[in-house]
N, CA, C and O atoms as a Tripos MOL2 file, in Angstrom:
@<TRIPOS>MOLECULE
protein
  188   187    47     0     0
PROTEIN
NO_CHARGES

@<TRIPOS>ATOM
      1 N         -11.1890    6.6030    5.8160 N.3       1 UNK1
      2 CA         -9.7830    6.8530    6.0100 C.3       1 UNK1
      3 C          -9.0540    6.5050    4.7170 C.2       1 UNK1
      4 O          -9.4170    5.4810    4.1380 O.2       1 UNK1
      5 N          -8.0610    7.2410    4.1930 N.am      2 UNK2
      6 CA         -6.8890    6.7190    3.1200 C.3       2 UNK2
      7 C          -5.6240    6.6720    3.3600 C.2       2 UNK2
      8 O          -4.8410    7.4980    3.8280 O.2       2 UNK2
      9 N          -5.4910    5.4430    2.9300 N.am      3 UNK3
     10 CA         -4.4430    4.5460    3.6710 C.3       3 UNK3
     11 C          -3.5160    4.4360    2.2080 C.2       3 UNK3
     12 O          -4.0510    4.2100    1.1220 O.2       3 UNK3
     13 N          -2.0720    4.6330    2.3810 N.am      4 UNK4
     14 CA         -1.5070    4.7810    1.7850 C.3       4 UNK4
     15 C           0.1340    3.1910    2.5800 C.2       4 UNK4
     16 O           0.7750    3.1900    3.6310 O.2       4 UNK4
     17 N           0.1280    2.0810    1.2440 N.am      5 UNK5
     18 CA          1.2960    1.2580    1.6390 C.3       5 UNK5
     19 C           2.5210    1.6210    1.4230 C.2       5 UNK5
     20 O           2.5860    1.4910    0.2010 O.2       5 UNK5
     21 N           3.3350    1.9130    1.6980 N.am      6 UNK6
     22 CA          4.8360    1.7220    1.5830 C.3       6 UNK6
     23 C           5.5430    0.7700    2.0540 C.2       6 UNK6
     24 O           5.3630    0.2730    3.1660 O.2       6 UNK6
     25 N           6.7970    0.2800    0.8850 N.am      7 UNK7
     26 CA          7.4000   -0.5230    1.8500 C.3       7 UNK7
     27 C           8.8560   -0.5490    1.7380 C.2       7 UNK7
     28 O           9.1080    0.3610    0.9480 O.2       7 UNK7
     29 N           9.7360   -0.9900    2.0280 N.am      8 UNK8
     30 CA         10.8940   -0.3960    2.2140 C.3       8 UNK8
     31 C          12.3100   -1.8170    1.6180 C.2       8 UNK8
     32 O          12.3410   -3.0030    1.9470 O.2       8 UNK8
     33 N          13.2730   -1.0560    0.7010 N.am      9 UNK9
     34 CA         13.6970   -2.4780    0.2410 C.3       9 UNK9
     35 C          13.1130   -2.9640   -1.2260 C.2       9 UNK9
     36 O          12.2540   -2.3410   -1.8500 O.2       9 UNK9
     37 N          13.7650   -4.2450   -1.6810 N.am     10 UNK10
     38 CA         13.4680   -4.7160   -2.9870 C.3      10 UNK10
     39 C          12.4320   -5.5500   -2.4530 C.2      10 UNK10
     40 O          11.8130   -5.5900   -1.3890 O.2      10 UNK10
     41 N          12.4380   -6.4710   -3.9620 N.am     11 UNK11
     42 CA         11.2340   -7.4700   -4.1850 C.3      11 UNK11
     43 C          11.3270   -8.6020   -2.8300 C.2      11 UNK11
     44 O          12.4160   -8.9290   -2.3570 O.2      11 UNK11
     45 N          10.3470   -8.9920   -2.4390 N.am     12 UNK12
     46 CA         10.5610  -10.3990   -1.8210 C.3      12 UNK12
     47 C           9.5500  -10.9540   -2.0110 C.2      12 UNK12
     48 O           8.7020  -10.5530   -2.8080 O.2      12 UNK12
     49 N           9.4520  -12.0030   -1.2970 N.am     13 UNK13
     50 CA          8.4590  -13.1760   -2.1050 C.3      13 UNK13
     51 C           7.0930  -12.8810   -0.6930 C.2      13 UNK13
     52 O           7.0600  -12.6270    0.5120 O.2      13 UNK13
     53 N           6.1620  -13.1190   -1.8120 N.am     14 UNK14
     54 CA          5.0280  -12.8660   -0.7490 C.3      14 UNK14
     55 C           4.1050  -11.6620   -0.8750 C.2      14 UNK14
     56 O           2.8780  -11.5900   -0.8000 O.2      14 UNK14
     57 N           5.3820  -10.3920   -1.1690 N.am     15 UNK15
     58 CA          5.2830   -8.9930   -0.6720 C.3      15 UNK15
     59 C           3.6750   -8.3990   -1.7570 C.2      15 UNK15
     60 O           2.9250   -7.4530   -1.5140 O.2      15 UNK15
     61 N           3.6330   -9.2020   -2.6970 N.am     16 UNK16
     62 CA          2.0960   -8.8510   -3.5310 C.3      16 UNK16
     63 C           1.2540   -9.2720   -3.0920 C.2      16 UNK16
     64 O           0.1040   -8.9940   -3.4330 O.2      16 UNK16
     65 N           1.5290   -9.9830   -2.2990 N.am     17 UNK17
     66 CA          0.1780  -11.2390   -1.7380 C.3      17 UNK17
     67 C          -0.0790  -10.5100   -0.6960 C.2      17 UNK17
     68 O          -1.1690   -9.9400   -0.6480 O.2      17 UNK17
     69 N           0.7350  -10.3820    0.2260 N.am     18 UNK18
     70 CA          0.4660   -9.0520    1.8480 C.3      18 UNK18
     71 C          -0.5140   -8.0410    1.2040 C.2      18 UNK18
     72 O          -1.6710   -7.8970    1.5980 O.2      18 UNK18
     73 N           0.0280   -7.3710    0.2070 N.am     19 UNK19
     74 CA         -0.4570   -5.6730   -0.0420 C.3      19 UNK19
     75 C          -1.7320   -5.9440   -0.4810 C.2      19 UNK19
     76 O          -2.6500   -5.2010   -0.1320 O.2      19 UNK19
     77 N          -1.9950   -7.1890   -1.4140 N.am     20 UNK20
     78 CA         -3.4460   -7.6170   -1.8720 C.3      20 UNK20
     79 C          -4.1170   -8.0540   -0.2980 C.2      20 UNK20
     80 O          -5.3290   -7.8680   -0.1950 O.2      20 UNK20
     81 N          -3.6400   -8.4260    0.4980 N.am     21 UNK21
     82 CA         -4.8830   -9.0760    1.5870 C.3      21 UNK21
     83 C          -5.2990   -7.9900    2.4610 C.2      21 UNK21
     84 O          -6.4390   -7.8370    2.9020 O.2      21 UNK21
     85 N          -3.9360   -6.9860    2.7550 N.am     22 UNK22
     86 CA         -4.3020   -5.8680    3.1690 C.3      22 UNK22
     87 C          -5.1730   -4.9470    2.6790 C.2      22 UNK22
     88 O          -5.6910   -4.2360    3.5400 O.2      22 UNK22
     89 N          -5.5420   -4.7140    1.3520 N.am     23 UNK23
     90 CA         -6.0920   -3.6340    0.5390 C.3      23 UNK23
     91 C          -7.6790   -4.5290    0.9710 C.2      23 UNK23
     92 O          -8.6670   -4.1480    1.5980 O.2      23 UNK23
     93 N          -7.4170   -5.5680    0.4450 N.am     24 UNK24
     94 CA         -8.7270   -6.1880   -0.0580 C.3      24 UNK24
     95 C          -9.8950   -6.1770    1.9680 C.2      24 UNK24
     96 O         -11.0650   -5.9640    2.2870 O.2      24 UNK24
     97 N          -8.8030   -6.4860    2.5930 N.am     25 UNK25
     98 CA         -9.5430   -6.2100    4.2160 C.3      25 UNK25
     99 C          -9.9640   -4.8440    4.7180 C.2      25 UNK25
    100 O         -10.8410   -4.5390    5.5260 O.2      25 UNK25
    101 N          -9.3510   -4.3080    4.2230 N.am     26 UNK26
    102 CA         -9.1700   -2.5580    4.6620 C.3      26 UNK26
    103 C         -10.5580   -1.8190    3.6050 C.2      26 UNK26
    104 O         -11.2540   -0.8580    3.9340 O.2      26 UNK26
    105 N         -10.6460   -2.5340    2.4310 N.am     27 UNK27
    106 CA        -11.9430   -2.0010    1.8820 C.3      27 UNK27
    107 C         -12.9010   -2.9060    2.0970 C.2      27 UNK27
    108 O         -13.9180   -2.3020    2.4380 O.2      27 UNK27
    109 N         -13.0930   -4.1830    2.0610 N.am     28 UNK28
    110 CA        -14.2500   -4.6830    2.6250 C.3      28 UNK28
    111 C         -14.8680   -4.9100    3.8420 C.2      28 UNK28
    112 O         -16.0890   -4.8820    3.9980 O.2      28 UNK28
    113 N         -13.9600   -5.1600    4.8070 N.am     29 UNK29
    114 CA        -14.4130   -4.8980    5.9180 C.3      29 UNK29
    115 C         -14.5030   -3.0360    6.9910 C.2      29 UNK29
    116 O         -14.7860   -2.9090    8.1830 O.2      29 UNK29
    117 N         -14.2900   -2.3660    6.3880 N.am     30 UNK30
    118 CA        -13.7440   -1.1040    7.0770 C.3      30 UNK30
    119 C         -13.9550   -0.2370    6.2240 C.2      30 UNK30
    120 O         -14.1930    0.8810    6.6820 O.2      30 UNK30
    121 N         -13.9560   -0.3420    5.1560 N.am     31 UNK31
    122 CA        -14.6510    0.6060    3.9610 C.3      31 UNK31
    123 C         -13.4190    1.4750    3.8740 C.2      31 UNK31
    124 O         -13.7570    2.6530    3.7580 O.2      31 UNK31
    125 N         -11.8800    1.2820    3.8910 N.am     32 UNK32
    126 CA        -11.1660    2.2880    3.5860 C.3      32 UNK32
    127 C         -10.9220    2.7570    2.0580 C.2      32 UNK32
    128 O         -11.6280    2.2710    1.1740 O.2      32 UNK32
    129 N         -10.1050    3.5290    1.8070 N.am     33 UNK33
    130 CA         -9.8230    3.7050    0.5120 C.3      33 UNK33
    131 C          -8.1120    3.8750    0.8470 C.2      33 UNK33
    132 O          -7.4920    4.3550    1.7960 O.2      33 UNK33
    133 N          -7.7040    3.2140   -0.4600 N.am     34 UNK34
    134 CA         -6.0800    3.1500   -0.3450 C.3      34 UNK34
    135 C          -5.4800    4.0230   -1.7790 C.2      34 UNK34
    136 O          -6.0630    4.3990   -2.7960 O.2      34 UNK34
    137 N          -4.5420    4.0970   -1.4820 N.am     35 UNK35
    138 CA         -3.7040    4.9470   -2.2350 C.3      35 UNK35
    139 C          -2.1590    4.5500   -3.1830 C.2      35 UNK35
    140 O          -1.2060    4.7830   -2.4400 O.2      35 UNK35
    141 N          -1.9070    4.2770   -3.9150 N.am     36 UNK36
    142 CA         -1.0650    3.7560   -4.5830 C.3      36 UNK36
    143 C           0.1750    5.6040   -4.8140 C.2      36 UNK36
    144 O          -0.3030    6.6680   -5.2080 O.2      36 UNK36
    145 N           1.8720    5.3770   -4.3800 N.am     37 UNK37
    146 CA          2.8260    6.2400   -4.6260 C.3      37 UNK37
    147 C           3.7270    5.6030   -5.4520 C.2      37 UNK37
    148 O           3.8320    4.3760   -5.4460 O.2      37 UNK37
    149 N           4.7330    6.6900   -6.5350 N.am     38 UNK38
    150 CA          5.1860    6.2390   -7.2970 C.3      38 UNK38
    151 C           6.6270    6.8010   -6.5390 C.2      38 UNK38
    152 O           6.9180    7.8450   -5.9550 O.2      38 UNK38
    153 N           7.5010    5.3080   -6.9280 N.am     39 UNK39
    154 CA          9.0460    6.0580   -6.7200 C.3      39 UNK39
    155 C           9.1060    6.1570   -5.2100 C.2      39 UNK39
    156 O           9.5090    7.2270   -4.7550 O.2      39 UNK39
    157 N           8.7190    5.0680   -4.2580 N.am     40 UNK40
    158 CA          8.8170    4.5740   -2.8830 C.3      40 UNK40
    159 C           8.8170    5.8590   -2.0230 C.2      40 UNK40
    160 O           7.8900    6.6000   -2.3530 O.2      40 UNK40
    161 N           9.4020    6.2300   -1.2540 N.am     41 UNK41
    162 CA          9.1880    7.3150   -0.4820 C.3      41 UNK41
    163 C           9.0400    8.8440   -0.7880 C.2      41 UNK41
    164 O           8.4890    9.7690   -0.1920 O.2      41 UNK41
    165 N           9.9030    8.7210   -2.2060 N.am     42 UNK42
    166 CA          9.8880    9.9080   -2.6730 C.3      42 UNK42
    167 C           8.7050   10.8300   -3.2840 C.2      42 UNK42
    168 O           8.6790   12.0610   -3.2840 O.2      42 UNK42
    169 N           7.5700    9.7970   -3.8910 N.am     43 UNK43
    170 CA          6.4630    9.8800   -4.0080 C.3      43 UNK43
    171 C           5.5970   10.7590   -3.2500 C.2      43 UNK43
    172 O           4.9730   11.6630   -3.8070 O.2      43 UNK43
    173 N           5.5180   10.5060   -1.8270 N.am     44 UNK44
    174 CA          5.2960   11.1440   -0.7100 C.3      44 UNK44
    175 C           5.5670   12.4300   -0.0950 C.2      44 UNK44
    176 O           4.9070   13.3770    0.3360 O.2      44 UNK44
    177 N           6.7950   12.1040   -0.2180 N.am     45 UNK45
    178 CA          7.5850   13.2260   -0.0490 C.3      45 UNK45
    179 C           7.0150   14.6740   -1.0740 C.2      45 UNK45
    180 O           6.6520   15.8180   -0.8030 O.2      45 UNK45
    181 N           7.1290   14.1300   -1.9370 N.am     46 UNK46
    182 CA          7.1940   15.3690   -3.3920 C.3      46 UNK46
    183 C           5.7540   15.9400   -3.5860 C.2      46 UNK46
    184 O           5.5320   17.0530   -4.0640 O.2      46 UNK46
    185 N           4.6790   14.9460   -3.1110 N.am     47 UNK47
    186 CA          3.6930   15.3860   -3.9390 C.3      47 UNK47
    187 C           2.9590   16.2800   -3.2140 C.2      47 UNK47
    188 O           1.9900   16.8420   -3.7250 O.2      47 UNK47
@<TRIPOS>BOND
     1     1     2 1
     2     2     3 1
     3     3     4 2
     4     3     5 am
     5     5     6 1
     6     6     7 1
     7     7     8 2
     8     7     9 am
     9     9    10 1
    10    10    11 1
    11    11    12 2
    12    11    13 am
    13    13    14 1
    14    14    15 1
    15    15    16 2
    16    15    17 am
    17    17    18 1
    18    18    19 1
    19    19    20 2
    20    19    21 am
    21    21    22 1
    22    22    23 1
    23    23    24 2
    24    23    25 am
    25    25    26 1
    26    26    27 1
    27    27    28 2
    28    27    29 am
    29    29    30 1
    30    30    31 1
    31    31    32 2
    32    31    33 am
    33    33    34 1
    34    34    35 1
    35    35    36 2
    36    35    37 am
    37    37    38 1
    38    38    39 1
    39    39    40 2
    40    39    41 am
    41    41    42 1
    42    42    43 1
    43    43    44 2
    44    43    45 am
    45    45    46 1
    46    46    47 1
    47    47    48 2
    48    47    49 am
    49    49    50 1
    50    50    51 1
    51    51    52 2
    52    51    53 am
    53    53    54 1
    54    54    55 1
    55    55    56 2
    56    55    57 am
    57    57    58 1
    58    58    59 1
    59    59    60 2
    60    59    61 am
    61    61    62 1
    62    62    63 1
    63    63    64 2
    64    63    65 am
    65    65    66 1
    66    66    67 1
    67    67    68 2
    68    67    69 am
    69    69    70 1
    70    70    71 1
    71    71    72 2
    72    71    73 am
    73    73    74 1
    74    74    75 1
    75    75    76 2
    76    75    77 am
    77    77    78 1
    78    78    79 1
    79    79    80 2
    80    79    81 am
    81    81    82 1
    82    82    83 1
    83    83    84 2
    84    83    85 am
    85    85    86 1
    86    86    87 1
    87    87    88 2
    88    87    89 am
    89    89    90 1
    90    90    91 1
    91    91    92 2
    92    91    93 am
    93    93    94 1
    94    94    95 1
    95    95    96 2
    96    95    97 am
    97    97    98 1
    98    98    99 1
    99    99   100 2
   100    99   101 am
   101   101   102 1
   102   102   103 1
   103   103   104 2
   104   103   105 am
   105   105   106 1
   106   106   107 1
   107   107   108 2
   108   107   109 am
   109   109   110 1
   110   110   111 1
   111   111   112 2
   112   111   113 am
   113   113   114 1
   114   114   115 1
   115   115   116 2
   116   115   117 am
   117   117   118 1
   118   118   119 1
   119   119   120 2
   120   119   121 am
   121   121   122 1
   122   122   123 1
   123   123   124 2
   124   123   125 am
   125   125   126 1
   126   126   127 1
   127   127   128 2
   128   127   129 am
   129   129   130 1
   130   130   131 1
   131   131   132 2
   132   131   133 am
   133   133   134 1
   134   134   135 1
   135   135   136 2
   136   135   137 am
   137   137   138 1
   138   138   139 1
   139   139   140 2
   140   139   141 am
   141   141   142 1
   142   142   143 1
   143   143   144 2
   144   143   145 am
   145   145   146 1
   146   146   147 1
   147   147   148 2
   148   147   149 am
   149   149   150 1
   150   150   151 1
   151   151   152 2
   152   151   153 am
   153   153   154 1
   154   154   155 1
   155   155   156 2
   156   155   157 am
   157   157   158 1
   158   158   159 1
   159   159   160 2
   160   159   161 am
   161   161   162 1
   162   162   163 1
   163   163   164 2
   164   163   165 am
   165   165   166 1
   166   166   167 1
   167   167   168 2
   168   167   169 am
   169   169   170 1
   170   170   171 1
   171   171   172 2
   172   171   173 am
   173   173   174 1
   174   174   175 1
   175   175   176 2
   176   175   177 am
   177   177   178 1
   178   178   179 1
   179   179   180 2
   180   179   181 am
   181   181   182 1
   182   182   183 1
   183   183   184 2
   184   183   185 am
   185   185   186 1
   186   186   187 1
   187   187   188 2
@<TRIPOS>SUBSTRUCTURE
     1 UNK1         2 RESIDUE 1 A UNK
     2 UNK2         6 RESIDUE 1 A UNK
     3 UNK3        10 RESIDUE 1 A UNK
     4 UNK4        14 RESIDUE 1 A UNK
     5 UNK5        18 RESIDUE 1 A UNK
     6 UNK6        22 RESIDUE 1 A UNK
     7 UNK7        26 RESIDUE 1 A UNK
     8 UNK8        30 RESIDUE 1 A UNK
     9 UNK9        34 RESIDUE 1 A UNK
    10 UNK10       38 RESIDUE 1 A UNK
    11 UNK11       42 RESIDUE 1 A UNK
    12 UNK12       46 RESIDUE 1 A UNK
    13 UNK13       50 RESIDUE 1 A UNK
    14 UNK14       54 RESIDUE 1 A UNK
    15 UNK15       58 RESIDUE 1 A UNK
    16 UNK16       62 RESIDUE 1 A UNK
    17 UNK17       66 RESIDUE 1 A UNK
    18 UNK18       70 RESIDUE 1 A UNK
    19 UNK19       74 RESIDUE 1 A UNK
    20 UNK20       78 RESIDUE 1 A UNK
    21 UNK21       82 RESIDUE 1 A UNK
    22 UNK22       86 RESIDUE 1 A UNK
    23 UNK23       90 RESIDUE 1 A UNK
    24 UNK24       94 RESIDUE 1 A UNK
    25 UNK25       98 RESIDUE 1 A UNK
    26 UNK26      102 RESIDUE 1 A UNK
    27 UNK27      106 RESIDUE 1 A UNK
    28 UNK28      110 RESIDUE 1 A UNK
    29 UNK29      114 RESIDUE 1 A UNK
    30 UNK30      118 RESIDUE 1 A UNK
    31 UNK31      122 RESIDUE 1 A UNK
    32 UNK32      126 RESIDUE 1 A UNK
    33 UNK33      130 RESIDUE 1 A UNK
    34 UNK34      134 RESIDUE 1 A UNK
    35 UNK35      138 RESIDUE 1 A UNK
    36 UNK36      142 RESIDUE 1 A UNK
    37 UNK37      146 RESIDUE 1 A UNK
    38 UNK38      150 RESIDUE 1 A UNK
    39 UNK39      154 RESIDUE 1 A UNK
    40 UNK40      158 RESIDUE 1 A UNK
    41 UNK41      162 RESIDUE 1 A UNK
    42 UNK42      166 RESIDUE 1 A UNK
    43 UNK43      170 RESIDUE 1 A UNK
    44 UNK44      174 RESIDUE 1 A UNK
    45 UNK45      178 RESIDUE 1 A UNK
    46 UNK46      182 RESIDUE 1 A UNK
    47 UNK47      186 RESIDUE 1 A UNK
């Protein structure tokens, strides 16, 4: 599966540490592959 994060809003504290524990669980345990978008939703949108 490819799993793509978004998140919504500015910086907050933490918010690198979530996306790292998530990525890092989602490929080692589950074998996903994730996806990095540029320019928050619009990214998505456009491409």
């Amino acid at each position: 599966m490819r799993i793509g994060v978004l998140t919504g809003g500015g910086d907050c504290p933490g918010l690198n540490a979530v996306i790292r524990a998530v990525v890092r669980k989602g490929v080692a345990t589950y074998g996903h592959e994730f996806v990095g978008f540029r320019d928050g939703w619009r990214g998505p949108l456009e491409a």
